[in-house]
C-alpha positions as CSV (number, residue, x, y, z in Angstrom):
1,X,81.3,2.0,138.1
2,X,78.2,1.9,136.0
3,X,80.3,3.4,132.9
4,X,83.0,1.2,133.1
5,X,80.7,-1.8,133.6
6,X,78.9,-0.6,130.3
7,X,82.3,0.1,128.6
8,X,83.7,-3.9,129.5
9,X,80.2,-5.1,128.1
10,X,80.1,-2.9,124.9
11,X,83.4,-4.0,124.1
12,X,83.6,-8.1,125.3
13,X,80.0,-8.8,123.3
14,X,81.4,-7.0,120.5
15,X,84.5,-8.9,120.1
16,X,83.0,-11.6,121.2
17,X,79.8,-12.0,119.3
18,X,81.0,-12.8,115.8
19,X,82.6,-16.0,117.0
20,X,79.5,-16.7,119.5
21,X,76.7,-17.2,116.8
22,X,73.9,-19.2,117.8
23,X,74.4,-19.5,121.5
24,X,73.9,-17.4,124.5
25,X,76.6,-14.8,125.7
26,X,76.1,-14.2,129.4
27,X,77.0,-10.3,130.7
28,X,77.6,-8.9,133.9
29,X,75.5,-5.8,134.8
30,X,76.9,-3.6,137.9
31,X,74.0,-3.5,140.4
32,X,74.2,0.8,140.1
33,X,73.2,0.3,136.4
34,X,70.6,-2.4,136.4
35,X,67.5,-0.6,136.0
36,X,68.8,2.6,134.4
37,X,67.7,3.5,130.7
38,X,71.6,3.7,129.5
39,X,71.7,0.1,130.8
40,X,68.6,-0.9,128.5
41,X,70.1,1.7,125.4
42,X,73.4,-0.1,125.9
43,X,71.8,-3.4,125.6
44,X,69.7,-1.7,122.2
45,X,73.2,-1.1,121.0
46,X,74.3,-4.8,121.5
47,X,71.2,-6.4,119.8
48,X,71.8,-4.5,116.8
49,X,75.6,-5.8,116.2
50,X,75.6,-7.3,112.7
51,X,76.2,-10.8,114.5
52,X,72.9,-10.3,116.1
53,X,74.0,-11.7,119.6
54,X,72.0,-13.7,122.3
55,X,72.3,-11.9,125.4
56,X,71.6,-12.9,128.7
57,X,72.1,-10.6,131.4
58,X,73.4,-12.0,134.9
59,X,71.2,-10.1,137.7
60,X,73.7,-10.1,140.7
61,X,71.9,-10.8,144.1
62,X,72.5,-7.5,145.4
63,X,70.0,-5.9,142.8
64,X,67.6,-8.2,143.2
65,X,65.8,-5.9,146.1
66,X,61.7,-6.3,145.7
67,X,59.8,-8.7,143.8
68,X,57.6,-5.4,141.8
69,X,61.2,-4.3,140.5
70,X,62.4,-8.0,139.2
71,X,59.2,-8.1,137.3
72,X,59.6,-4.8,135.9
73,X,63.4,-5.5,134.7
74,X,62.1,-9.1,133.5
75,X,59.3,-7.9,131.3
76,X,61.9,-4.7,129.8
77,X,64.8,-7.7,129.0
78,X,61.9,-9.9,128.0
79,X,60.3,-6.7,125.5
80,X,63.6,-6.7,123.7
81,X,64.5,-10.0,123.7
82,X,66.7,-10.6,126.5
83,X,67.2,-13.3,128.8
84,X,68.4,-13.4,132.4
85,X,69.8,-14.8,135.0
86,X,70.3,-14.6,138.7
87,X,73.7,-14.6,139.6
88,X,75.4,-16.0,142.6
89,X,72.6,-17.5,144.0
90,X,73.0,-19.1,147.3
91,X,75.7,-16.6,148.4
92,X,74.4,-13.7,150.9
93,X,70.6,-13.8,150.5
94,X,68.8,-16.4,148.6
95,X,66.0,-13.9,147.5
96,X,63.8,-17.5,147.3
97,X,60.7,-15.0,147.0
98,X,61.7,-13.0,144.0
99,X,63.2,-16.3,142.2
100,X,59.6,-17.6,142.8
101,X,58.1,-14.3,141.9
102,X,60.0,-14.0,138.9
103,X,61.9,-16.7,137.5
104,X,65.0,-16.4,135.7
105,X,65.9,-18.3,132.3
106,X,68.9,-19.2,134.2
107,X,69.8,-19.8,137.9
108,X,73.6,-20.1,138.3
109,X,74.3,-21.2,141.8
110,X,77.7,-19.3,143.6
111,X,80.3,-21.8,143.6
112,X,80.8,-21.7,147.5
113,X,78.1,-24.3,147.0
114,X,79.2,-26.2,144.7
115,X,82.8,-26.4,145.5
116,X,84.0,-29.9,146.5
117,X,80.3,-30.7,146.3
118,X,81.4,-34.3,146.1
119,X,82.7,-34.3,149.4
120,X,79.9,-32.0,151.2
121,X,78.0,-33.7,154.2
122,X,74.4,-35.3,153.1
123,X,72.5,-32.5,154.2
124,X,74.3,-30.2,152.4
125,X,73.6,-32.4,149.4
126,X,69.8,-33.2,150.0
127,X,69.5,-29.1,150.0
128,X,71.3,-28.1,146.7
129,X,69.6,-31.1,145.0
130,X,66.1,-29.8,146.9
131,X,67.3,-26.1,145.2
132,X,68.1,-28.0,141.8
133,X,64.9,-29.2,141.4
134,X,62.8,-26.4,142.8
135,X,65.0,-24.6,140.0
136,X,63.7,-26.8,137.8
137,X,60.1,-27.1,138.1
138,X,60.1,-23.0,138.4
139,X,61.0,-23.2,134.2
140,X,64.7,-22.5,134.9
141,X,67.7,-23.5,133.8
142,X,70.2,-24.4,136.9
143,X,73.9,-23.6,136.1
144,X,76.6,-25.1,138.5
145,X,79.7,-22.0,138.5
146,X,83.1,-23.1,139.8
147,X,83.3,-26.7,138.7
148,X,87.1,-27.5,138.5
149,X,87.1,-31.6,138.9
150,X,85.3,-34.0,137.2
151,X,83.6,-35.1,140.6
152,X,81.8,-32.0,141.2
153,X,80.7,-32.1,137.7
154,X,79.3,-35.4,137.8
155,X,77.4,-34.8,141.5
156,X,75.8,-31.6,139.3
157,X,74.7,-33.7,136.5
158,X,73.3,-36.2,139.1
159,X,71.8,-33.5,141.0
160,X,69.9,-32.0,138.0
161,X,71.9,-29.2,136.7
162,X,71.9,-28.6,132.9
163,X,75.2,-26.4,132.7
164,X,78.4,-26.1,133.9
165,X,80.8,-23.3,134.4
166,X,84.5,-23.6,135.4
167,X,87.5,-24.4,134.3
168,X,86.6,-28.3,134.1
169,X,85.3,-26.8,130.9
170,X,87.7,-24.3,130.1
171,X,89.9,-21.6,131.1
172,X,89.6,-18.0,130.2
173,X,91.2,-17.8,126.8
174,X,92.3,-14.2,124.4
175,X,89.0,-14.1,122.0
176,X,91.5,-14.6,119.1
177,X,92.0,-17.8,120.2
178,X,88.7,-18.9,120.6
């Protein structure tokens, strides 16, 4: 699992990367390879592409298992220049204690909470918007995954989220298209 993770990585930024200048390419990690020294050489071999990528690596929740090993991975991405994020957050465990721990550069919130968002009760509301700002005033960057109308989009923006991901603002495209 680990390799083939690495393999989809190695391959996506690399292709990627030349048409990405200047902005942040987000990659998956499998949860096996997370803290393993291939996972940090494979990210060494990344950085030093001639396009000189800006990585950000999405931490999915069921890594994140104590607070002393979030901070260790956070100051080894930070030491080479890496950003992260916590992925999924608000599905399965909220791991509130290691966000607050150890905040992410980016927060991207699981889109079984912000699907039809819009249309959720006001409780349900009041507690994203109460996560959005907590986000917020931790130095993070809240990113809203799964928006596909314009509703949801404009509930995030009035909520506090900075980014977007969905197909609102795109669908998956060949990188030769891009």
């Amino acid at each position: 699992e680990a390799e083939l993770s690495a393999a989809f990585r190695n391959f996506g930024v690399a292709a990627l990367a030349p048409k990405a200048q200047g902005v942040h390419v987000f990659v998956n990690a499998h949860p096996a390879e997370t803290f393993s020294d291939e996972f940090f050489q494979s990210l060494h071999g990344l950085l030093a592409l001639p396009s000189k990528p800006k990585l950000v690596v999405e931490v999915h929740e069921s890594a994140v298992v104590e607070v002393d090993r979030m901070r260790e991975l956070a100051e080894r991405l930070n030491s080479i220049g890496v950003a992260f994020a916590y992925d999924d957050f608000g599905a399965g465990q909220a791991r509130l204690n290691e966000l607050a721990e150890v905040p992410a550069h980016f927060v991207k919130f699981d889109m079984g909470i912000v699907r039809n968002l819009h249309e959720a009760s006001e409780r349900k509301q009041r507690m994203v918007r109460d996560l959005v700002r907590m986000v917020l005033e931790l130095g993070s960057i809240p990113l809203a995954e799964g928006v596909e109308q314009e509703a949801e989009a404009e509930i995030c923006r009035d909520m506090g989220f900075r980014l977007i991901q969905g197909y609102l603002t795109g669908k998956p495209v060949m990188v030769d298209r891009l």
